[in-house]
C-alpha positions as CSV (number, residue, x, y, z in Angstrom):
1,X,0.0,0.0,0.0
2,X,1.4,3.9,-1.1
3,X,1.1,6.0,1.6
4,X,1.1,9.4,0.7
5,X,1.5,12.5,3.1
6,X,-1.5,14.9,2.8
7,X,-0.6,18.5,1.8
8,X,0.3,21.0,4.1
9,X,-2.7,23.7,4.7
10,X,-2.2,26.5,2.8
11,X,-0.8,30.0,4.3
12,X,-2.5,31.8,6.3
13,X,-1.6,35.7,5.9
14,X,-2.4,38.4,8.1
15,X,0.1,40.9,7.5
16,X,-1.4,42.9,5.3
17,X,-1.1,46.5,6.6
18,X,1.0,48.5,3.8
19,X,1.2,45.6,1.7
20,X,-1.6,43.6,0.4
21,X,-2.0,41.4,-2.1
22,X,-2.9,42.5,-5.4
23,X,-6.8,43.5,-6.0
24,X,-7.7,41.3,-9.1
25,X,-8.7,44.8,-10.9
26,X,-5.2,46.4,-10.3
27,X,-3.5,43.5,-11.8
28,X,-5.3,43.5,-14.9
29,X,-5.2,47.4,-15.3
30,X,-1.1,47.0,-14.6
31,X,-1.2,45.0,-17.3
32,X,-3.0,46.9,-19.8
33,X,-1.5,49.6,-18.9
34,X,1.9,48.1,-19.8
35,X,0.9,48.1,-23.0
36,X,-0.8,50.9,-23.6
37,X,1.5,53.1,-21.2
38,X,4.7,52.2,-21.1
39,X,6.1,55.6,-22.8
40,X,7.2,58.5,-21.4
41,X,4.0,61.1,-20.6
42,X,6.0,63.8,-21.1
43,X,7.1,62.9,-24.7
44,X,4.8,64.4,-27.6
45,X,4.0,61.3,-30.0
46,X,1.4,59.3,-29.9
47,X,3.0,56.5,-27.3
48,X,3.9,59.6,-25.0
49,X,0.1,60.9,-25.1
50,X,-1.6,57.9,-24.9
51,X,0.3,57.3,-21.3
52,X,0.2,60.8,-20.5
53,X,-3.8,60.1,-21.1
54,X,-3.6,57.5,-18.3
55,X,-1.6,58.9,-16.2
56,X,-4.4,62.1,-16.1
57,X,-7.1,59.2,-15.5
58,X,-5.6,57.8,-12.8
59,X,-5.2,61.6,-11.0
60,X,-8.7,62.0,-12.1
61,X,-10.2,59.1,-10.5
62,X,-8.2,59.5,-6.9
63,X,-9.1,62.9,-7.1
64,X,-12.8,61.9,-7.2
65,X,-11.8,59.6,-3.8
66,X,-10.9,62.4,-2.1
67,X,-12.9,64.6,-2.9
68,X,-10.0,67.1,-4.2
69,X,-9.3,68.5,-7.7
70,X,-7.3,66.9,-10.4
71,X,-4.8,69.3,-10.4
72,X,-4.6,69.0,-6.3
73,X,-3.6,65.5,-6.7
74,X,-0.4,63.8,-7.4
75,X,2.0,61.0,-8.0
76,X,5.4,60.3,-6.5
77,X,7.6,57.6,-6.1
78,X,6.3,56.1,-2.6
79,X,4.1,56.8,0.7
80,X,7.1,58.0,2.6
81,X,8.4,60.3,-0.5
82,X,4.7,61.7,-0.2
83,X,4.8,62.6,3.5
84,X,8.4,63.8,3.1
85,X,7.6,66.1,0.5
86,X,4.7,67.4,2.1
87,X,6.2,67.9,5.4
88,X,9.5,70.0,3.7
89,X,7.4,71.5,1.2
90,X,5.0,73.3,2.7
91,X,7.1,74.2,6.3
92,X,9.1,75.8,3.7
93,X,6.4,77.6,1.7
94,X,5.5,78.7,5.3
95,X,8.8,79.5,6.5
96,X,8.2,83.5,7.0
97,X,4.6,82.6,8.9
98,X,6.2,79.6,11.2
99,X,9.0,77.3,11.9
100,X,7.3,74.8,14.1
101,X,5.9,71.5,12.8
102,X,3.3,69.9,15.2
103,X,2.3,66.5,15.0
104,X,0.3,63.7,16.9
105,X,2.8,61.5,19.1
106,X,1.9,58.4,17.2
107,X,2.7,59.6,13.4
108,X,4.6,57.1,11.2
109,X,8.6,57.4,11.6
110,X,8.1,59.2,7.9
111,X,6.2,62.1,9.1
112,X,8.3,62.3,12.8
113,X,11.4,62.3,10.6
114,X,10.6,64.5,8.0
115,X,9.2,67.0,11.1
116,X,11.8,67.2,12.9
117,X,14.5,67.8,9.8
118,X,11.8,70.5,8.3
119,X,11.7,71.9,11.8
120,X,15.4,72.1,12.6
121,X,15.9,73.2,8.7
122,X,14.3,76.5,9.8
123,X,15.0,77.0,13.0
124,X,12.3,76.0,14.7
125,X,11.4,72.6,16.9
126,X,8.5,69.2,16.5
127,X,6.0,69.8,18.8
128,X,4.7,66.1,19.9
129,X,1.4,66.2,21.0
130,X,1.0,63.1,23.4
131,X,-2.0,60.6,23.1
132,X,-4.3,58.3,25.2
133,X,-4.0,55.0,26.4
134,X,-6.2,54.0,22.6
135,X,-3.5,56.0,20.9
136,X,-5.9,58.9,19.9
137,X,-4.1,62.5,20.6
138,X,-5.5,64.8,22.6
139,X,-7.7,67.3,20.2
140,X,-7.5,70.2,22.7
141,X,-3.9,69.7,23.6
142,X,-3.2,69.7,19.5
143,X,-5.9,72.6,18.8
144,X,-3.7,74.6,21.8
145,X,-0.6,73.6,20.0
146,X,-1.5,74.6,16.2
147,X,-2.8,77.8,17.9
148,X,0.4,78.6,19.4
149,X,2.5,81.5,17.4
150,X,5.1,80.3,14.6
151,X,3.8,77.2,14.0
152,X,3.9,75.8,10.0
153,X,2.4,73.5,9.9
154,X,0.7,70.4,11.4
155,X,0.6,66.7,10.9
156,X,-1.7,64.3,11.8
157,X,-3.1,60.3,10.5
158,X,-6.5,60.1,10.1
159,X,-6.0,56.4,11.8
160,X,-2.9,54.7,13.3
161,X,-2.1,51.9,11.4
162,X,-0.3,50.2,14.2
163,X,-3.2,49.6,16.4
164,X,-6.2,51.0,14.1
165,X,-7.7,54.0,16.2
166,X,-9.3,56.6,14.5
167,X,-7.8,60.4,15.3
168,X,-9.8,63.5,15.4
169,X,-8.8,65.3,12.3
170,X,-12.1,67.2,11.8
171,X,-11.7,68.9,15.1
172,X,-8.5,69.6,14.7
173,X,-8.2,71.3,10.8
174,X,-11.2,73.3,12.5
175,X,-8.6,74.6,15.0
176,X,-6.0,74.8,12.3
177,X,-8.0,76.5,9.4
178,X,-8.7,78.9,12.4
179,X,-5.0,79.3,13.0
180,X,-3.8,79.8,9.5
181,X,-1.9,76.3,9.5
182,X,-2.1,73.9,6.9
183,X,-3.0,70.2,8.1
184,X,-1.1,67.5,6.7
185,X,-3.5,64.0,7.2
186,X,-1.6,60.8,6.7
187,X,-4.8,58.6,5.2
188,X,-1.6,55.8,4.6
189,X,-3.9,52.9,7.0
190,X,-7.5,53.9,6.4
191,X,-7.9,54.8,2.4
192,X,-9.4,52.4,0.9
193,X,-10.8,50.6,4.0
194,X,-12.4,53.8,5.7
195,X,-14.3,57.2,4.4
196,X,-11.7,59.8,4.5
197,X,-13.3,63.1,5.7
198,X,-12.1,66.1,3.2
199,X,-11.0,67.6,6.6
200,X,-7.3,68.0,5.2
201,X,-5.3,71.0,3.6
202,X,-2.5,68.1,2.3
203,X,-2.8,64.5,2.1
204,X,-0.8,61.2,1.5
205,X,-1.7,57.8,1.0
206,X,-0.4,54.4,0.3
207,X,-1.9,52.2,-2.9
208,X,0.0,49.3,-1.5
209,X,-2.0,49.5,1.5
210,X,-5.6,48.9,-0.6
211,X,-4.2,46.3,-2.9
212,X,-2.0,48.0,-5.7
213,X,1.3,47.7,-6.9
214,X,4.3,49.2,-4.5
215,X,6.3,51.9,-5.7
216,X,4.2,54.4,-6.1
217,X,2.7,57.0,-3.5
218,X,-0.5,59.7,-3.4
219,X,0.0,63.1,-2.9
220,X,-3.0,65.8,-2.7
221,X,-2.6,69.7,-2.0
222,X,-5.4,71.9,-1.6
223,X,-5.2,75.4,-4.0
224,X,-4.3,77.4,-1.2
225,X,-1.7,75.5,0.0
226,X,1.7,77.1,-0.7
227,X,4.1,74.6,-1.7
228,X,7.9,75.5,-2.0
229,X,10.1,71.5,-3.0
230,X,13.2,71.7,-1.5
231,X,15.2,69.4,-3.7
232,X,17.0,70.4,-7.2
233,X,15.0,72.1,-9.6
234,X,13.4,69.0,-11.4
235,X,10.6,68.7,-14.4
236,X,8.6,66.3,-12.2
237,X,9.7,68.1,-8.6
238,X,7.4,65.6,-6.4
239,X,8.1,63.0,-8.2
240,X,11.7,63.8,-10.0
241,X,12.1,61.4,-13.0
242,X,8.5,60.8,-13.3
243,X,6.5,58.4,-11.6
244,X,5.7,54.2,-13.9
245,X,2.4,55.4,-15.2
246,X,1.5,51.6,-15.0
247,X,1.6,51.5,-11.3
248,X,0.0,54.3,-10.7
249,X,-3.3,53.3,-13.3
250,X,-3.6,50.3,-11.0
251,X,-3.3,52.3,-8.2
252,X,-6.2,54.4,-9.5
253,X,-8.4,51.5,-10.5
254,X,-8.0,49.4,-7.2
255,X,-9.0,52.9,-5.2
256,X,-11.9,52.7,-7.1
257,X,-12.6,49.0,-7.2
258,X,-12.2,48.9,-3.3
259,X,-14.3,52.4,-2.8
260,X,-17.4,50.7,-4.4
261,X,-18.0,48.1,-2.1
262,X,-16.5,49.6,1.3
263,X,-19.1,49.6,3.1
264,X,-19.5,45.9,2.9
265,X,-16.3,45.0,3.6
266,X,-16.1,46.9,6.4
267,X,-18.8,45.1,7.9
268,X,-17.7,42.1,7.2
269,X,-13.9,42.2,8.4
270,X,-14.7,44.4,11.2
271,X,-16.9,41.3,12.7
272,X,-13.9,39.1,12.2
273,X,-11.6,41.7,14.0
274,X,-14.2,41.7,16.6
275,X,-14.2,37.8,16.7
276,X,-10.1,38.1,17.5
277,X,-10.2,41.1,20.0
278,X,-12.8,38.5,22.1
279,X,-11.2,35.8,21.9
280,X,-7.4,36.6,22.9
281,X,-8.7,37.9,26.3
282,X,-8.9,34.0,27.2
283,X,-5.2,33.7,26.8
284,X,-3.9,34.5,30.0
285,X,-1.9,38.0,30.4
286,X,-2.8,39.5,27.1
287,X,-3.8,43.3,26.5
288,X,-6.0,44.0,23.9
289,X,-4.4,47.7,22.8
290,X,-6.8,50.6,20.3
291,X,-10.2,52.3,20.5
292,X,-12.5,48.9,20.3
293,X,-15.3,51.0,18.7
294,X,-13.8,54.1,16.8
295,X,-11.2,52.4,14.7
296,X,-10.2,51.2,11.3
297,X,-12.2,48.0,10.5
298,X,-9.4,45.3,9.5
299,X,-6.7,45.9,12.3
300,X,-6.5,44.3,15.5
301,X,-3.5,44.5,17.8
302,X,-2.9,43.0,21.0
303,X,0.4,42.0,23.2
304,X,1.4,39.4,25.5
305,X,3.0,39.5,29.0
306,X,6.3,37.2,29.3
307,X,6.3,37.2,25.4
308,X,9.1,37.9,23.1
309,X,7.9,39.5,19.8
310,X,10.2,38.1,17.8
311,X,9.7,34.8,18.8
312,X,5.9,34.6,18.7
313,X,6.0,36.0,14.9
314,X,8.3,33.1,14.8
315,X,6.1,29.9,16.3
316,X,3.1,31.3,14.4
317,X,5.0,31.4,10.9
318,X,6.1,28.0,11.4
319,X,2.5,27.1,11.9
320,X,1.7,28.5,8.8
321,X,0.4,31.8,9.8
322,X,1.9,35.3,8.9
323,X,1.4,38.3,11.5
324,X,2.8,41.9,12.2
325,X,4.2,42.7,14.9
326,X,4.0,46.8,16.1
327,X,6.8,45.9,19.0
328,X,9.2,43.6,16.4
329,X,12.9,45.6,17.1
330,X,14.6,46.0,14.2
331,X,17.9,45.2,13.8
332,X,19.1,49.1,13.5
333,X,17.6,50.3,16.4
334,X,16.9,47.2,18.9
335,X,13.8,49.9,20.3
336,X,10.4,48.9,20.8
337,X,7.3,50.4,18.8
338,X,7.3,54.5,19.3
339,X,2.9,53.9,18.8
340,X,3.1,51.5,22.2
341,X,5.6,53.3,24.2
342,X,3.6,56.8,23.3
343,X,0.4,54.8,24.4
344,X,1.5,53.4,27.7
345,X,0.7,50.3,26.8
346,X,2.6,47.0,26.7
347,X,5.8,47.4,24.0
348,X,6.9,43.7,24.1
349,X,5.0,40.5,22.8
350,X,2.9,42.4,20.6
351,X,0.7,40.4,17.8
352,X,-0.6,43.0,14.7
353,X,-3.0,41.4,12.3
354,X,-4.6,43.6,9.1
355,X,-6.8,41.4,7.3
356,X,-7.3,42.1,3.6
357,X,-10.0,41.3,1.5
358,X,-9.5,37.7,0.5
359,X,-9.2,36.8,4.5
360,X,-11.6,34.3,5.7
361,X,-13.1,32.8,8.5
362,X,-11.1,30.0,7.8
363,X,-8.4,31.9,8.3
364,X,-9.3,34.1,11.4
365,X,-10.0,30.0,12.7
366,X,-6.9,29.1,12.0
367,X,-5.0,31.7,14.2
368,X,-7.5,31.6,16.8
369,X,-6.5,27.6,16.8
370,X,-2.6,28.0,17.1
371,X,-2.1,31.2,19.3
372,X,-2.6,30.0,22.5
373,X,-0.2,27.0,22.5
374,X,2.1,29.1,20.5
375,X,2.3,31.4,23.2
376,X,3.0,28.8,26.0
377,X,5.9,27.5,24.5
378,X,7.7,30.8,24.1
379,X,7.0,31.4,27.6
380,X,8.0,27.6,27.9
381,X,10.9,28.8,26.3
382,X,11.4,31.5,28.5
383,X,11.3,29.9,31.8
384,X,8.1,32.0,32.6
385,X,5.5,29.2,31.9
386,X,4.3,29.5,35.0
387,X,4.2,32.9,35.8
């Protein structure tokens, strides 16, 4: 008699924040638009307009998303390259109003980065505004900031990607329109998987976040936004070299594949988030960390007492099952998640999961199966099993 093993289950993947897989729609549109737009836009034949006629599209139909004008809308290389040329850009087209840069304690290394260089570029310093224990900032503590005299400009996420809580940026480009500030909201976690409010003066955002190609980045300025680039003088200044006009009509077209039926996928991941912030409370020592109501609808993060990061993302891939981890030290820096620390929460044994559309129940099961022993044995491991 043949005996014959039986196939390992497939992969489970729930790292999907920044990265997701492809949306069916963007892959065929990259396609095409290999084809039909592989020519430089700026070139005057009939290959050069034809992608220079996609290129427009694709502006056109993220404008739409957001609400903003064609010409308010832009491409550039990458998310980061987007906040980074926001941030420099417009502290510098405001450099005779302010030299301050304010931002939300929890911003994305990009934006904390690109603040504090703008900032110190100018003379001036990064105001932090600290957060809760759900990782929201205080609106009145950032609406007394933004007020403040010499202040730029001001940055703030419309939701933290680390944890998923949503931030008050209606209130606060209220207080900042008020001021004379300009509001840079970093929609990098929630487009594509939340509404947006038009509550912004700039915005980024990340297609690789809602299922398009990587390597490209979305960058919209209001009118009245002044905007002064600070690197050489370049044709394509926010995007020197030009941007692949291929990735950027997939971009376009997954926006508006995944904008049509939001709604219900919203409802139907944030159920299964819901399932997974329920059920890791049985697993003893575990803090469930973000607003469990007022939050994006696919991410759940939670972290583990007498649990190294590392190692958990470690027992759960060799089960088969792909997770983020906000608290994972990277090998530069050996320093825990900025988002936790800022939050007061637990920095250590943290487990981030960002479902995408193709996730399942199967799939939330399947996690929900292996977690617990997975986390005995690296407290097993530990010498805290007990504990």
């Amino acid at each position: 008699m043949t005996h014959t093993t039986p196939p390992a289950p497939a992969r489970v993947r729930l790292d999907n924040g920044g990265r997701a897989p492809w949306h069916p729609l963007a892959r065929q549109a990259f396609l095409q638009a290999l084809d039909d737009g592989w020519a430089d836009p700026r070139r005057l034949h009939t290959e050069g307009r034809r992608a220079a006629a996609l290129l427009d599209g694709a502006r056109e139909a993220a404008a739409a998303v957001l609400g903003a004008r064609t010409e308010e809308v832009r491409f550039t290389h990458s998310h980061p390259t987007a906040l980074h040329a926001a941030v420099l850009a417009a502290a510098a087209g405001r450099r005779r109003a302010g030299v301050d840069v304010v931002v939300g304690a929890v911003e994305r290394a990009a934006v904390l980065h690109a603040a504090q260089a703008a900032a110190t570029m100018h003379g001036g310093r990064r105001v932090d505004v600290a957060v809760d224990r759900f990782g929201r900032v205080d609106a009145q503590a950032m609406t007394d900031a933004v007020a403040s005299p010499g202040v730029a400009l001001a940055a703030l996420q419309h939701a933290n990607g680390e944890v998923g809580t949503l931030q008050p940026v209606e209130q606060v480009h209220a207080a900042a329109r008020t001021a004379g500030v300009p509001l840079l909201v970093d929609a990098g976690a929630s487009l594509g998987h939340a509404a947006v409010p038009p509550a912004w003066d700039l915005l980024a955002a990340d297609p690789a976040d809602w299922g398009a190609p990587a390597g490209v980045g979305v960058l919209a300025a209001r009118e009245r936004v002044r905007l002064v680039p600070t690197g050489p003088e370049d044709p394509e200044p926010w995007a020197p070299g030009g941007v692949s006009v291929p990735a950027a009509f997939a971009a376009a077209v997954a926006l508006q594949a995944v904008e049509a039926d939001r709604v219900a996928e919203d409802a139907r991941r944030r159920a299964l988030v819901d399932r997974v912030r329920g059920a890791v409370t049985t697993i003893p020592d575990v803090e469930v960390v973000g607003d469990p109501d007022a939050r994006l609808p696919h991410v759940a993060t939670f972290s583990f007492l007498y649990v190294d990061g590392e190692a958990l993302l470690t027992e759960l891939d060799r089960a088969g099952i792909g997770v983020g981890s906000g608290s994972a030290c990277t090998a530069s820096t050996l320093e825990p998640s900025h988002v936790l620390a800022a939050m007061g929460v637990l920095t250590h044994g943290n487990v981030r999961i960002a479902l995408d559309r193709s996730t399942t129940e199967q799939d939330v099961d399947r996690l929900l199966a292996v977690l617990p022993d997975a986390v005995a044995r690296v407290r097993e491991m530990l010498g805290v099993g007990g504990l």
